[in-house]
Jmol script that loads the backbone (N, CA, C; Angstrom):
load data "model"
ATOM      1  N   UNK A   1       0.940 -11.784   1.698  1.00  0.00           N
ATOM      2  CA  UNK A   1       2.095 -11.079   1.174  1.00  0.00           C
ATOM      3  C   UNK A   1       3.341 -11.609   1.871  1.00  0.00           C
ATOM      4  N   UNK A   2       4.647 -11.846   1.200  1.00  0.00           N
ATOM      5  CA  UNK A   2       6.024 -12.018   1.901  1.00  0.00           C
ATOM      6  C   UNK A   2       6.199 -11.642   2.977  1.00  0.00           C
ATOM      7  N   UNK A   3       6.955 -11.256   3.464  1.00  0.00           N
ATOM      8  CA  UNK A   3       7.296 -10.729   4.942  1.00  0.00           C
ATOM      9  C   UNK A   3       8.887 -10.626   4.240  1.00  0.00           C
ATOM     10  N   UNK A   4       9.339  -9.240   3.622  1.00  0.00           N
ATOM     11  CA  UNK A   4      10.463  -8.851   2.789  1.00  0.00           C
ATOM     12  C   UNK A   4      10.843  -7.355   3.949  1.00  0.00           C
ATOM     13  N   UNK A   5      11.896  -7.255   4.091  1.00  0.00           N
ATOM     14  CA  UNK A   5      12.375  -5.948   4.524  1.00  0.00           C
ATOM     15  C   UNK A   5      13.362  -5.403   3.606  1.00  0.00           C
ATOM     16  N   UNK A   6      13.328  -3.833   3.197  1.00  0.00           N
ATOM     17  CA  UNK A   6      14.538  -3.414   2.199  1.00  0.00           C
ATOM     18  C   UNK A   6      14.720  -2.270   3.187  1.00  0.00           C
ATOM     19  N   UNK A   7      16.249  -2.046   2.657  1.00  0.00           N
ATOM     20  CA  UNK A   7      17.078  -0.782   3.015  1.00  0.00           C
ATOM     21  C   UNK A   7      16.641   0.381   1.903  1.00  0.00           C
ATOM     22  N   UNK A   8      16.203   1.328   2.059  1.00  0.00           N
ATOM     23  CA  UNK A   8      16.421   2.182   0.439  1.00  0.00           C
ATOM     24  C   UNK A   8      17.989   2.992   0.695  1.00  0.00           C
ATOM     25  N   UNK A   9      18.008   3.448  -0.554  1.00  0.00           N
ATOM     26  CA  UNK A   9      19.815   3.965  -0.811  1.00  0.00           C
ATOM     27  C   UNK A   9      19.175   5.648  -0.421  1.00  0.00           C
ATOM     28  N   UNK A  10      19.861   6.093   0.704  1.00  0.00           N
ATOM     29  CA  UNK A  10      18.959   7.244   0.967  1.00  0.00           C
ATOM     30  C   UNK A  10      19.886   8.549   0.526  1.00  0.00           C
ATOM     31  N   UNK A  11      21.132   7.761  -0.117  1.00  0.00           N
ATOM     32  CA  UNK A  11      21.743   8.620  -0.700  1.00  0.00           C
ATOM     33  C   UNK A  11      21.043   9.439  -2.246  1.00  0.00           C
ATOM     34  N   UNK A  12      20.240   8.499  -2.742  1.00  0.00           N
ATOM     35  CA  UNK A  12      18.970   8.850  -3.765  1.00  0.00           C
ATOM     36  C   UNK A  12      17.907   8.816  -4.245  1.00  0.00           C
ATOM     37  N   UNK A  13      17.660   8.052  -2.831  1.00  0.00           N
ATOM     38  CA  UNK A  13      15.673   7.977  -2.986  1.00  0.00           C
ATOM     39  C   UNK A  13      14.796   8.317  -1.676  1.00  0.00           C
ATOM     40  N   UNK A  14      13.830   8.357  -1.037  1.00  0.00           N
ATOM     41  CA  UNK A  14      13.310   8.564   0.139  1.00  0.00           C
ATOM     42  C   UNK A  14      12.123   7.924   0.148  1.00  0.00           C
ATOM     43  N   UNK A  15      11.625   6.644   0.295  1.00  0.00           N
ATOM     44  CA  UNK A  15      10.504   5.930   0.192  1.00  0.00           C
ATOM     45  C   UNK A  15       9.659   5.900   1.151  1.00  0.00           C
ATOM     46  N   UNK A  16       8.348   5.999   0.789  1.00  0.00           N
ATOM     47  CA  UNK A  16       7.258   6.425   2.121  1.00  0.00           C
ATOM     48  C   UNK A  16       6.221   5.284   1.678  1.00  0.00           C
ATOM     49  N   UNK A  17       5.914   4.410   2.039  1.00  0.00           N
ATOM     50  CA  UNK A  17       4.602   3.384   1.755  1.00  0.00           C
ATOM     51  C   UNK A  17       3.400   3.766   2.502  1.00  0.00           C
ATOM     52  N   UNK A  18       2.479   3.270   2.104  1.00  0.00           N
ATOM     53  CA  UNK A  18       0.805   3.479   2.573  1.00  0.00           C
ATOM     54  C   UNK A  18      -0.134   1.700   2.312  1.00  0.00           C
ATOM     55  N   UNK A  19      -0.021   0.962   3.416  1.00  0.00           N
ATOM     56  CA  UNK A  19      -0.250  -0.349   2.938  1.00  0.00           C
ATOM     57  C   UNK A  19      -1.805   0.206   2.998  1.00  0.00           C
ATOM     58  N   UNK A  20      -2.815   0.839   3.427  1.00  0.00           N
ATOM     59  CA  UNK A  20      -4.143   0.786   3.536  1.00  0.00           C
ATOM     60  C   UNK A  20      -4.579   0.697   2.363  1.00  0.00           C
ATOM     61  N   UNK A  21      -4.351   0.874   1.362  1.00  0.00           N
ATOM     62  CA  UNK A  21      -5.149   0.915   0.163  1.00  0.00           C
ATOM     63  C   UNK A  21      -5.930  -0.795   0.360  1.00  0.00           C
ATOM     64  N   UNK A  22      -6.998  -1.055  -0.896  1.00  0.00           N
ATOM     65  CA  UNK A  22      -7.250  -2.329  -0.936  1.00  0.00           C
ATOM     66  C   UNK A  22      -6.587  -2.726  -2.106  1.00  0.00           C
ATOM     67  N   UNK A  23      -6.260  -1.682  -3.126  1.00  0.00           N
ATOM     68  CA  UNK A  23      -5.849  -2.566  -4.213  1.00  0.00           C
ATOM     69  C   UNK A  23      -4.426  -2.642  -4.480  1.00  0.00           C
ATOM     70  N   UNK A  24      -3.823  -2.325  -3.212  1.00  0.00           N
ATOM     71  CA  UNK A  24      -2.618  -2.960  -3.268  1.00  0.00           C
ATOM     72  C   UNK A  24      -1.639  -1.875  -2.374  1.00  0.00           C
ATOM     73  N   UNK A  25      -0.464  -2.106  -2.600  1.00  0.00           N
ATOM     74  CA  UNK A  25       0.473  -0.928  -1.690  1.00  0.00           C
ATOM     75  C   UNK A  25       0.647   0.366  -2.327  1.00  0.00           C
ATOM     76  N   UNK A  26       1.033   1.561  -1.382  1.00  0.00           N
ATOM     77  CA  UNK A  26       1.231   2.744  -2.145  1.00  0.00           C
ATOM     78  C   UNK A  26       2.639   3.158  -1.744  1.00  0.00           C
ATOM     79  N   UNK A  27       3.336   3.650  -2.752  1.00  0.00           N
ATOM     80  CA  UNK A  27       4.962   3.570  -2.936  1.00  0.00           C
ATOM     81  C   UNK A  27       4.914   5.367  -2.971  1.00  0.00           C
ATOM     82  N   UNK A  28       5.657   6.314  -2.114  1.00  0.00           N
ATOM     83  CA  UNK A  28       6.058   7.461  -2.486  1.00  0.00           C
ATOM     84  C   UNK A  28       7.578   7.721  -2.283  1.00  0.00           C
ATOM     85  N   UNK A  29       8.021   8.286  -3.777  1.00  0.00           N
ATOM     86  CA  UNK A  29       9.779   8.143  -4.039  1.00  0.00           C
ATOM     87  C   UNK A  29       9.914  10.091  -3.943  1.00  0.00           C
ATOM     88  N   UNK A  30      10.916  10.365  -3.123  1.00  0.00           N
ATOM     89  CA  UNK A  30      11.455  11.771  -3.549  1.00  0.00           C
ATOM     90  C   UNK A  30      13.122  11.432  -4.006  1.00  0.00           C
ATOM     91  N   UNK A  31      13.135  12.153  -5.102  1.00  0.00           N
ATOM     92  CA  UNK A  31      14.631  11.384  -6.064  1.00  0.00           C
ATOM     93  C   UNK A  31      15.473  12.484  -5.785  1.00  0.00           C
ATOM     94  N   UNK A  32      16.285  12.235  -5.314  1.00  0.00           N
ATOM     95  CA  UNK A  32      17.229  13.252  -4.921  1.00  0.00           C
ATOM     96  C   UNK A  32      18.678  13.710  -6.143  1.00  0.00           C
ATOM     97  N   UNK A  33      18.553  13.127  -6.858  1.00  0.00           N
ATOM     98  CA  UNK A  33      19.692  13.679  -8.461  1.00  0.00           C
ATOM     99  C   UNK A  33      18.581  13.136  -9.999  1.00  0.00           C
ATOM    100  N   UNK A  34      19.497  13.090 -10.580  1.00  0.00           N
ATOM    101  CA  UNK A  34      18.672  12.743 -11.756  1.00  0.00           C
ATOM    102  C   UNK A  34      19.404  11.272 -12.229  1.00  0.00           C
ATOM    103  N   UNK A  35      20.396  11.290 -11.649  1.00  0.00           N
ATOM    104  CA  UNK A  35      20.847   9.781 -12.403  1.00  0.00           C
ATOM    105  C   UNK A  35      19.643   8.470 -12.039  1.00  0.00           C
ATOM    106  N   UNK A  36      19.087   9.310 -10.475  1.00  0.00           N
ATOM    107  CA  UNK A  36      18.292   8.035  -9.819  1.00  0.00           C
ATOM    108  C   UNK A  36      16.658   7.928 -10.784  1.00  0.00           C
ATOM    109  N   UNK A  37      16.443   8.997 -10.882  1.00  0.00           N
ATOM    110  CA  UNK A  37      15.630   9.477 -12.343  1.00  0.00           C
ATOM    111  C   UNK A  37      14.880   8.199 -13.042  1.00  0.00           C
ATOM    112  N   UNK A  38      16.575   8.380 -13.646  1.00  0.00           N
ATOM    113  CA  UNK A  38      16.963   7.609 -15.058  1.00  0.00           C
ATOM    114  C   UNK A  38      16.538   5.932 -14.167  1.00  0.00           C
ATOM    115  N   UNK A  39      17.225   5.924 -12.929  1.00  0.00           N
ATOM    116  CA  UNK A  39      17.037   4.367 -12.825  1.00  0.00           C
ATOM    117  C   UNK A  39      15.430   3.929 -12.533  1.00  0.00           C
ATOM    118  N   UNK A  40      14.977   4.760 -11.978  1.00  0.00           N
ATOM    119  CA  UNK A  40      13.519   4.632 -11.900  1.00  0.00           C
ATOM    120  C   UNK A  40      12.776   4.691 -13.183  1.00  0.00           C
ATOM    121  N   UNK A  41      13.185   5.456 -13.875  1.00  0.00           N
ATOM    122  CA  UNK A  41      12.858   4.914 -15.698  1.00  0.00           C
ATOM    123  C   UNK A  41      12.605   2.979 -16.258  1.00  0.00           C
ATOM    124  N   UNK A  42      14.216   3.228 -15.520  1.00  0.00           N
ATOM    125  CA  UNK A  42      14.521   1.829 -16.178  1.00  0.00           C
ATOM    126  C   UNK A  42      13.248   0.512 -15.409  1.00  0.00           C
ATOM    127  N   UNK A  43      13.162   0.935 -14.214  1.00  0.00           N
ATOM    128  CA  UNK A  43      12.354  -0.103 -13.132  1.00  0.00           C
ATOM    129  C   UNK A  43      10.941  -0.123 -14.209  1.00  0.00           C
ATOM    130  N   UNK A  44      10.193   0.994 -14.397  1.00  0.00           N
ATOM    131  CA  UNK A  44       9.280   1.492 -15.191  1.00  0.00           C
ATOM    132  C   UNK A  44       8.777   0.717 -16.333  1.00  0.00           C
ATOM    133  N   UNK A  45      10.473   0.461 -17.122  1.00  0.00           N
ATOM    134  CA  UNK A  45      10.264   0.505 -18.568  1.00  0.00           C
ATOM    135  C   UNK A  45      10.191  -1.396 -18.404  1.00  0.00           C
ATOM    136  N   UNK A  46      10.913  -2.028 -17.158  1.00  0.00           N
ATOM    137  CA  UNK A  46      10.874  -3.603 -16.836  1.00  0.00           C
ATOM    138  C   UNK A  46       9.855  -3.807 -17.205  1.00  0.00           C
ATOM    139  N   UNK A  47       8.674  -3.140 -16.092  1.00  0.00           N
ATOM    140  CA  UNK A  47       7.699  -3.390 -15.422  1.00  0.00           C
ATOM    141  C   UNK A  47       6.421  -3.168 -17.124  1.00  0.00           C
ATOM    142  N   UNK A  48       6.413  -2.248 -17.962  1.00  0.00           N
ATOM    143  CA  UNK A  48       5.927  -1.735 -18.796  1.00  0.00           C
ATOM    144  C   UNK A  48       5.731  -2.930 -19.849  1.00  0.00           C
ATOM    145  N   UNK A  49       7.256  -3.747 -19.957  1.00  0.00           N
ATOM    146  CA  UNK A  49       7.574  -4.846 -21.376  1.00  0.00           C
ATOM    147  C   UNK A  49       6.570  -5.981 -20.675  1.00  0.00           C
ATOM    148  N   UNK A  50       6.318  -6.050 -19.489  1.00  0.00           N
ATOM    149  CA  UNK A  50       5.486  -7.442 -19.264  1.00  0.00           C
ATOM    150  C   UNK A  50       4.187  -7.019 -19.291  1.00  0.00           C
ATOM    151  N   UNK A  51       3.887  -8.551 -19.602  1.00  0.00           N
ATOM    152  CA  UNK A  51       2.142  -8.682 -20.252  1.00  0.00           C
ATOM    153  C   UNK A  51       1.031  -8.519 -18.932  1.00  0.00           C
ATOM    154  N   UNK A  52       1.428  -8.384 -17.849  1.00  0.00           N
ATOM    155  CA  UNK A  52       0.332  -7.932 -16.449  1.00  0.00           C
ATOM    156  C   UNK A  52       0.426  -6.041 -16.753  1.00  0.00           C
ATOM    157  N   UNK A  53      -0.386  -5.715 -16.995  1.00  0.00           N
ATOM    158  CA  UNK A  53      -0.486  -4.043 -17.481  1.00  0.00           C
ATOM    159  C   UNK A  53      -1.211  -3.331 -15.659  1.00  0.00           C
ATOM    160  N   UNK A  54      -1.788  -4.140 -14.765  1.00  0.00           N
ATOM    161  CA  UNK A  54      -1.997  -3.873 -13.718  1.00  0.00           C
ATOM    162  C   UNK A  54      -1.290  -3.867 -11.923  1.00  0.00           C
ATOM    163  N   UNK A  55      -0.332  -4.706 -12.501  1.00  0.00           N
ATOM    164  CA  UNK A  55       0.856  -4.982 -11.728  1.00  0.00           C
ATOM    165  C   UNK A  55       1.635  -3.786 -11.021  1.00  0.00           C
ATOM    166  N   UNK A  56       1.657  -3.008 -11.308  1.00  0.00           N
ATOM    167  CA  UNK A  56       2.561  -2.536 -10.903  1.00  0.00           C
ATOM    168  C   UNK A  56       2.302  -0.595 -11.740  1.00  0.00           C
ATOM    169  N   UNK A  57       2.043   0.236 -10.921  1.00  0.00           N
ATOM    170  CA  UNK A  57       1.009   1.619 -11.749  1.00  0.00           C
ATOM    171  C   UNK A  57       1.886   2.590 -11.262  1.00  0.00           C
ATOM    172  N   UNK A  58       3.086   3.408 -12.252  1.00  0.00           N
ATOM    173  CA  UNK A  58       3.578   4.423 -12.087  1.00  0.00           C
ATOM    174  C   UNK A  58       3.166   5.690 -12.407  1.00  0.00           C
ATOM    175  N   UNK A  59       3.135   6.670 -11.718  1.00  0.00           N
ATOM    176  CA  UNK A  59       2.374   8.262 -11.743  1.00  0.00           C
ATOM    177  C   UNK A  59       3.887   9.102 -11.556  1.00  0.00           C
ATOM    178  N   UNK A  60       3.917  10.208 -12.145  1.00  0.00           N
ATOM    179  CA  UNK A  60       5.074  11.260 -11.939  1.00  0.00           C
ATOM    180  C   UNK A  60       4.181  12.175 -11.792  1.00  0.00           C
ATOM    181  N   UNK A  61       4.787  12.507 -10.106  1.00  0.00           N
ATOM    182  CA  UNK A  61       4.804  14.052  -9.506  1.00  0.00           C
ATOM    183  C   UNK A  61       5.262  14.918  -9.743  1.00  0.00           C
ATOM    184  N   UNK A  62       5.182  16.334  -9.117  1.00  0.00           N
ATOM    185  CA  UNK A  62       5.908  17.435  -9.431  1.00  0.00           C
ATOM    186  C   UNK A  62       6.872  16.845  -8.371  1.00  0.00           C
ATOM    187  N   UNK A  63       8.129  18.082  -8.313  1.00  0.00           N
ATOM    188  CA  UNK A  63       9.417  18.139  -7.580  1.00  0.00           C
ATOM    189  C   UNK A  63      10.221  16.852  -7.676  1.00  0.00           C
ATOM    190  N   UNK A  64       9.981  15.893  -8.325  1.00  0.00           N
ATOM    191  CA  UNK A  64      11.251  15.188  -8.185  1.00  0.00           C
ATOM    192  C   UNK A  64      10.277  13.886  -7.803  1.00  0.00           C
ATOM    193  N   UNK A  65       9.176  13.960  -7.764  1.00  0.00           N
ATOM    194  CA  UNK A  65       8.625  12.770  -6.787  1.00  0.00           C
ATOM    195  C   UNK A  65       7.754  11.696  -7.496  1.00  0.00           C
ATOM    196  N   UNK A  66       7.220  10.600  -7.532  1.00  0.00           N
ATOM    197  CA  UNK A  66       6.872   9.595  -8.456  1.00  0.00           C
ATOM    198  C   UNK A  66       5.821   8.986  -7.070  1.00  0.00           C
ATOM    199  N   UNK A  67       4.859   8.379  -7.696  1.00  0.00           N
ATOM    200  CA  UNK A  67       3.576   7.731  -7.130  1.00  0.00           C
ATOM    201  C   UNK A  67       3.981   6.433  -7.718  1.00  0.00           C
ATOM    202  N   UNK A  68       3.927   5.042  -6.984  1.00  0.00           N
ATOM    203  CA  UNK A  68       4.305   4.079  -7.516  1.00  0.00           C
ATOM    204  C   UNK A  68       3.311   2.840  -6.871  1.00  0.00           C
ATOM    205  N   UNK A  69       1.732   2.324  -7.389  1.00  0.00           N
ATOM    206  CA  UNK A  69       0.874   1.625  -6.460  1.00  0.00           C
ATOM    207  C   UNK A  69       1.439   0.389  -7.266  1.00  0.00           C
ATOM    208  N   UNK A  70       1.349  -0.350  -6.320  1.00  0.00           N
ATOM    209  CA  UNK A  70       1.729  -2.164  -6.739  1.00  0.00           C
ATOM    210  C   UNK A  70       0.885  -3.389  -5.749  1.00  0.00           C
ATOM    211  N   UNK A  71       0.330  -4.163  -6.686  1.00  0.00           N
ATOM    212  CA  UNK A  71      -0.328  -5.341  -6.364  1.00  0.00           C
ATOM    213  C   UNK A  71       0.716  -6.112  -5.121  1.00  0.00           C
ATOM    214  N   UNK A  72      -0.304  -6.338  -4.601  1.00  0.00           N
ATOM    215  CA  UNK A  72       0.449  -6.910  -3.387  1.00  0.00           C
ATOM    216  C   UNK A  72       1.489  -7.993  -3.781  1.00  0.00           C
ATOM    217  N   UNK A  73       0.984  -8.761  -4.490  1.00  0.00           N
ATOM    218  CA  UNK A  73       1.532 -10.229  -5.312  1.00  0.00           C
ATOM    219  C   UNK A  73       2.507  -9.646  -5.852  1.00  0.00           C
ATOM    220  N   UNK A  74       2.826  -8.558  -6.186  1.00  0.00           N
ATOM    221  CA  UNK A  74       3.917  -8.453  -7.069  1.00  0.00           C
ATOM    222  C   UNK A  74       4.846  -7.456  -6.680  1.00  0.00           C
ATOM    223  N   UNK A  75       4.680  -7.123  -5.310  1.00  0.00           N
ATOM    224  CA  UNK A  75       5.272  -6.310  -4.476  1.00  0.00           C
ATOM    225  C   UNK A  75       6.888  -6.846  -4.432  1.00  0.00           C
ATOM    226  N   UNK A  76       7.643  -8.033  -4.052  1.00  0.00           N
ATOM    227  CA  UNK A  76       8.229  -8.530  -3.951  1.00  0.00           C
ATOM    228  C   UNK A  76       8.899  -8.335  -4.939  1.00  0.00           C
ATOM    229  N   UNK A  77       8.245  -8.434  -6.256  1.00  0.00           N
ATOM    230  CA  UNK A  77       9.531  -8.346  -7.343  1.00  0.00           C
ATOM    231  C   UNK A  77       9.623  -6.543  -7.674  1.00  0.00           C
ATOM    232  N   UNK A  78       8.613  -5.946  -7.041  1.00  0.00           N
ATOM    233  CA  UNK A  78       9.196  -4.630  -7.399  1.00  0.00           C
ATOM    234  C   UNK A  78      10.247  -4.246  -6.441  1.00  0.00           C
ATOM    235  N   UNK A  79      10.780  -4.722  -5.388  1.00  0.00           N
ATOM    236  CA  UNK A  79      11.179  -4.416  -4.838  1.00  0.00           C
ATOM    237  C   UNK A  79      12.572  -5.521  -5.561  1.00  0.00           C
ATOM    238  N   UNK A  80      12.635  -6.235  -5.557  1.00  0.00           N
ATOM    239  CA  UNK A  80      13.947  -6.993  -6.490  1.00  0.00           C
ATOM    240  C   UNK A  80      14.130  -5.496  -7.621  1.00  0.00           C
ATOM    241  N   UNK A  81      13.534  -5.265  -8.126  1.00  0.00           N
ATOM    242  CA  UNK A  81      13.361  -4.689  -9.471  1.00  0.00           C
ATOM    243  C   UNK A  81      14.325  -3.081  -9.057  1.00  0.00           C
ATOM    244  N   UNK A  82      14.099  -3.108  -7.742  1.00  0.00           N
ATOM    245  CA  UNK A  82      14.676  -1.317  -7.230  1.00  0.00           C
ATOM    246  C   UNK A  82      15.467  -1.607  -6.837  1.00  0.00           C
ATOM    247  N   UNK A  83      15.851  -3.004  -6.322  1.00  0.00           N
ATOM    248  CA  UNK A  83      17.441  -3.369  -6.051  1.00  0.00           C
ATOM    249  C   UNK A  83      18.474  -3.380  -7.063  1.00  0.00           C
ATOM    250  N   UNK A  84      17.801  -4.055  -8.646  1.00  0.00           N
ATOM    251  CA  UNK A  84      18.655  -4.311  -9.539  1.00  0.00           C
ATOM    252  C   UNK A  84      18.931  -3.140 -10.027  1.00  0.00           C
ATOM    253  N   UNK A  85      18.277  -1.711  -9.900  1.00  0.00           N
ATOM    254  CA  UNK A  85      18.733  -0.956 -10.440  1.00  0.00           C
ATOM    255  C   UNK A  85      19.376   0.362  -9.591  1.00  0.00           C
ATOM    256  N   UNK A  86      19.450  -0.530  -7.833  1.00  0.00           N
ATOM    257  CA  UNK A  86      20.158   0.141  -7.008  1.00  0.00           C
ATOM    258  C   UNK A  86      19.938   1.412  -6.204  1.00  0.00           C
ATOM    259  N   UNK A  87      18.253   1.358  -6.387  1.00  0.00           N
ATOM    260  CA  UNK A  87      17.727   2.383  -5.454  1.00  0.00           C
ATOM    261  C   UNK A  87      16.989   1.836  -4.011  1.00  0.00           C
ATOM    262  N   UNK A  88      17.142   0.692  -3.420  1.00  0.00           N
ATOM    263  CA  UNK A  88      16.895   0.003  -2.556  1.00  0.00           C
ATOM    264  C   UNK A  88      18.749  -0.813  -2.436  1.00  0.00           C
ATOM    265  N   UNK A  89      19.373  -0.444  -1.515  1.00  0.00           N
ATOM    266  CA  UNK A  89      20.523  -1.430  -1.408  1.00  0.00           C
ATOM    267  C   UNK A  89      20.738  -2.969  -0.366  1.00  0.00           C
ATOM    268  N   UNK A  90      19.618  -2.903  -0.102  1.00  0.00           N
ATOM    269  CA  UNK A  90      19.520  -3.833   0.901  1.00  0.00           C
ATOM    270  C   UNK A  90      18.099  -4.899   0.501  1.00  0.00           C
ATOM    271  N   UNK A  91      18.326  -6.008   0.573  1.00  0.00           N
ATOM    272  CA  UNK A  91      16.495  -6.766   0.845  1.00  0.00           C
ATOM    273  C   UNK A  91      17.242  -8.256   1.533  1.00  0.00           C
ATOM    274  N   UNK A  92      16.237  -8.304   2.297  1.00  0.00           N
ATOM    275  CA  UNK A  92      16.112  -9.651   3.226  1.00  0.00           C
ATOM    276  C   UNK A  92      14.682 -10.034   3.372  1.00  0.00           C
ATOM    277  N   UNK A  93      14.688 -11.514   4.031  1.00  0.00           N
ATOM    278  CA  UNK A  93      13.306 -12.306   4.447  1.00  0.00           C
ATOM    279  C   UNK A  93      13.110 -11.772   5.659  1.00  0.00           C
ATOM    280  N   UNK A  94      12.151 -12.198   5.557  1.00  0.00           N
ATOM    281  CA  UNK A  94      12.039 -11.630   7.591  1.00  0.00           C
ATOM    282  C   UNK A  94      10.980 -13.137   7.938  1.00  0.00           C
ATOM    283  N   UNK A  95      11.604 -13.863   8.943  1.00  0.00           N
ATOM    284  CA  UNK A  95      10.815 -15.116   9.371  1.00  0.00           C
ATOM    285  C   UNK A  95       9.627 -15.063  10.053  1.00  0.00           C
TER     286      UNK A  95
END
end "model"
wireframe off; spacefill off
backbone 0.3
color backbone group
């Protein structure tokens, strides 16, 4: 896997990961308005139009909160993917 570090925007998301899984990483979002909602929709609906249907596995919680497991391999662009829609404001390499 990369060696990627992100900032999340903690003005509207609160991200908690769980790398133990084997089949890939585990993503937990608490959304703090609804506009951020909507942008997590949009990450969703990216991820949904491409032809890998295993890539990347969104679940909606109660309270505001979303389950988000992603293939390791494709970890990297989900995380591009939460930048472009500005719920991560930060990503760098890490050497």
């Amino acid at each position: 896997m990369e060696k990627i570090r992100y900032e999340m925007n903690e003005n509207v998301v609160i991200i908690n990961e769980n790398h133990e899984r084997e089949d890939g990483i585990e993503l937990t979002f608490k959304i703090k308005n609804d506009a951020a909602i909507k942008r997590l929709h949009e990450v969703r609906n990216f991820f949904e139009r491409d032809k890998v249907y295993t890539d990347v596995l969104f679940y909606t919680l109660e309270d505001k909160k979303f389950q988000i497991i992603v293939r390791d391999d494709s970890y990297a662009v989900l995380l591009a993917a939460l930048f472009r829609w500005q719920l991560v404001k930060k990503l760098e390499w890490i050497d």
